[in-house]
Each structure stands twice: as structure tokens, then as C-alpha cells.
C-alpha positions in Angstrom: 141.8 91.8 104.5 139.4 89.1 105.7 138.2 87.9 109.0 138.5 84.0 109.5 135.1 81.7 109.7 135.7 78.8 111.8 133.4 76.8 108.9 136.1 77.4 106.1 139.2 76.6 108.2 141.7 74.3 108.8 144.9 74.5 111.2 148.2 73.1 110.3 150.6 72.1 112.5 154.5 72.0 111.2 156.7 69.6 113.2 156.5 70.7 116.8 158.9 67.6 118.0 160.6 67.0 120.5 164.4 67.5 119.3 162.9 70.6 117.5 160.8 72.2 120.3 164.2 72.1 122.5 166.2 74.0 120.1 164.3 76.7 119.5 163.1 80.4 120.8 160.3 80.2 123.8 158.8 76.7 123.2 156.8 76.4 126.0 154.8 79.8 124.7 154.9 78.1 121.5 153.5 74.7 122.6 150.6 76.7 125.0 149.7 78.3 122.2 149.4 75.7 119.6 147.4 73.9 122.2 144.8 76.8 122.6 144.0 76.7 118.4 143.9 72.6 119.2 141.2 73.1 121.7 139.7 75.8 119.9 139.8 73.6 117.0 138.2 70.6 118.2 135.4 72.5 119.5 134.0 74.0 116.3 135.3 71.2 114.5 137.8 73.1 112.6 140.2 70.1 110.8 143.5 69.2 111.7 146.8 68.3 109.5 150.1 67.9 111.7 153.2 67.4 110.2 156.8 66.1 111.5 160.0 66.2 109.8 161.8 62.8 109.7 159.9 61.6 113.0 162.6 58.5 113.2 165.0 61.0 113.4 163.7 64.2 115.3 161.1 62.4 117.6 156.9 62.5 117.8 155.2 65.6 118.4 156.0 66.8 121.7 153.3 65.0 124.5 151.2 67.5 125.5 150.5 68.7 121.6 150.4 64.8 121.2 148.1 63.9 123.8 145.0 67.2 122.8 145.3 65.5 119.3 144.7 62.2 120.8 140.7 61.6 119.6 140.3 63.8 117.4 139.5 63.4 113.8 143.4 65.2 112.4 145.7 63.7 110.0 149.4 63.3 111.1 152.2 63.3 108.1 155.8 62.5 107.8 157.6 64.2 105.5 161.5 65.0 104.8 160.2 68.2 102.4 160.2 71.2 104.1 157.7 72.8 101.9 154.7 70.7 103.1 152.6 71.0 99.8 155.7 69.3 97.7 154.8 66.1 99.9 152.2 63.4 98.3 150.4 62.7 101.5 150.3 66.2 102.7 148.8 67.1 99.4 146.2 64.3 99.4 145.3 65.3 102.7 144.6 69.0 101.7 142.7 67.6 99.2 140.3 65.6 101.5 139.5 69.0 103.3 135.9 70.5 103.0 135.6 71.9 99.7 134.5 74.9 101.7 137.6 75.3 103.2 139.8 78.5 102.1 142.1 79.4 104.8 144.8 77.9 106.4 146.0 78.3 109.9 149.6 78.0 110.1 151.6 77.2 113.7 155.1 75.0 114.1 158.3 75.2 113.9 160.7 76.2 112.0 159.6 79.8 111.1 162.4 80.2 108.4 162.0 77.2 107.3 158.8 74.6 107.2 156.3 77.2 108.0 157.6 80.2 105.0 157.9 78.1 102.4 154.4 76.0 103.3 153.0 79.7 104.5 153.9 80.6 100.4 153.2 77.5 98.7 149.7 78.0 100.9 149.0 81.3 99.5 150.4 80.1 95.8 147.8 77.4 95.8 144.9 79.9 96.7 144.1 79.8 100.3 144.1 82.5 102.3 147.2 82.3 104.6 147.5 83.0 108.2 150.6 82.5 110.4 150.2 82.1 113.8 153.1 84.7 115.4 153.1 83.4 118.7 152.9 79.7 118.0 156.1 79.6 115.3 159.3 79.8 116.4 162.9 79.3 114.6 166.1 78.4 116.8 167.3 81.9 116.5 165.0 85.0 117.4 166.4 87.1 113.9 165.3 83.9 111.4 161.7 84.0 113.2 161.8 87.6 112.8 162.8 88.2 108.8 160.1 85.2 107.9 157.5 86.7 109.6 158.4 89.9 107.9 158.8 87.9 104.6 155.6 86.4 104.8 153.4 89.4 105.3 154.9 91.2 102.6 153.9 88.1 100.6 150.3 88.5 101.5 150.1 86.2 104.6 148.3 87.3 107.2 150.0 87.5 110.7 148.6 87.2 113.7 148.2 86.0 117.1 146.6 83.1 118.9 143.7 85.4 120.5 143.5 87.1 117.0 142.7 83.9 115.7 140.3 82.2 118.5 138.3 85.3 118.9 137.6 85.1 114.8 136.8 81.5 114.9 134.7 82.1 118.0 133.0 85.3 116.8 130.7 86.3 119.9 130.6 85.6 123.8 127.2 84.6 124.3 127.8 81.1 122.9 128.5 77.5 124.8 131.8 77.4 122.7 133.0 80.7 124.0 132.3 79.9 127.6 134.2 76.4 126.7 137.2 78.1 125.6 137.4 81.3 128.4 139.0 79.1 131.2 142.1 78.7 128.7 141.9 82.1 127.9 142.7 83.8 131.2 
């Protein structure tokens, strides 16, 4: 087990569009959540890679998502693979990271589908894996369930959204942790 450093991570964000985001399980909790690890993000300058899956298609990231990733320095792909890492552009991308970074902070949708097989292809390629429970979702509450049960018997870790701000955070008595507390409540 390891604790996450803010310094050596990056969070990835798996097609949370708008014809996706209405099919599936709780997206409002899913979409609040992502936007807490955005915000998060952004203040300890923790990188950002979105993804969506045929945008002509499925939409743009849903606006509020859209609108916290406004400004900040993330990288937005289009892909049609639902494995991210068997896309070009997603590859180059993980390759511009820090070379410091070593874990990956996995949130989107769909759990079954985009996020396991870029959650294993994640831990494949070396990083240390984290899934984000309550910022996945699937359209049906059972496929959520088996990947996320799937993907910590693979060695991904699985956790929650305050699991994964408090690491990056570490302590209270910092100007970060007193930014983040009103979203926290």
C-alpha cells in the first residue's frame, strides 16, 4: 500500500459527456465529485488528462466539469478506444507528464468499461493505480460494482474522493487545506 503525494500525480478524467452522464448511476454525485479532485487538482498543480469518447457523437464534457477545466493547464483527448493507453494522443500525453509522476488518479465514466481496462493498462504500464469509487459510474449499478471488484483484485487501489484529497492535501494547517474546506463540508 502507498499513500498518494500530490507531487507525483496526475488525475484522469474518462469521458464524463453529456449523453454519457445522463445514462448512468447517480451522475450528479459523480460530476460533484470529479469536480472536488479538479479543484483540488488545480491547487497543488496536480496535471490533468480528460478524455471523451467520440465527442461528435456523445457530446463535450458535461458544463460544469467543462467550465473548472476552463484555465487550467489539462490536456483534453478524443478517442474511439476504450482502453485510453491504446490511443496515440493519450499516450503522448502520458508521456509529457513529470517524469516524477507515478500514480494515476482515475474518475469517469464507464466503470466496466473506459475506466477497467485504462485502470489495468495503467497498472500494466507501471503506475500506481487508483480508482476514484465515487466519481465512476456505469449505466447499471451491478457493472460499476464487478469492475470495481475486478480492479482491486488486480492491484488497483480503490478509494474515495476524501480518501484522495486528504492524501494530496496531507495536513490542515496549510493555505491549500483552508482553500479546499468550503467544498469539503
Amino acid at each position: 500500500m502507498k499513500i498518494l503525494n500530490a507531487k507525483t500525480s496526475s488525475l484522469l478524467i474518462i469521458d464524463p459527456q453529456e449523453k454519457l452522464m445522463k445514462a448512468v448511476e447517480k451522475p450528479e454525485k459523480v460530476a460533484s465529485s470529479i469536480s472536488l479532485l479538479i479543484r483540488c487538482a488545480n491547487l497543488l498543480n496536480i496535471p490533468i488528462i480528460a478524455t471523451t469518447q467520440y465527442k461528435k457523437g456523445l457530446g463535450p464534457i458535461v458544463q460544469e466539469l467543462e467550465e473548472l477545466l476552463k484555465g487550467t493547464p489539462y490536456k483534453t483527448i478524443d478517442k474511439w478506444e476504450f482502453n485510453c493507453f491504446y490511443n496515440r494522443d493519450f499516450k503522448d500525453a502520458i508521456n509529457e507528464l513529470p517524469a516524477c509522476v507515478d500514480s494515476l488518479v482515475i474518475t469517469g465514466v464507464e466503470a466496466h468499461i473506459c475506466v477497467f481496462q485504462t485502470a489495468v493498462a495503467a497498472k500494466e504500464n507501471r503506475f500506481d493505480t487508483w480508482v476514484v469509487t465515487d466519481a465512476v459510474s456505469s449505466r447499471a449499478k451491478k457493472n460499476k460494482k464487478v469492475a470495481i471488484k475486478l480492479m482491486n483484485a488486480n492491484g488497483i487501489y480503490c478509494a474515495t474522493t476524501e480518501m484522495i484529497i486528504y492524501q494530496w492535501l496531507k495536513q490542515a494547517n496549510t493555505n491549500q487545506f483552508k482553500s479546499m474546506l468550503e467544498y469539503l463540508k
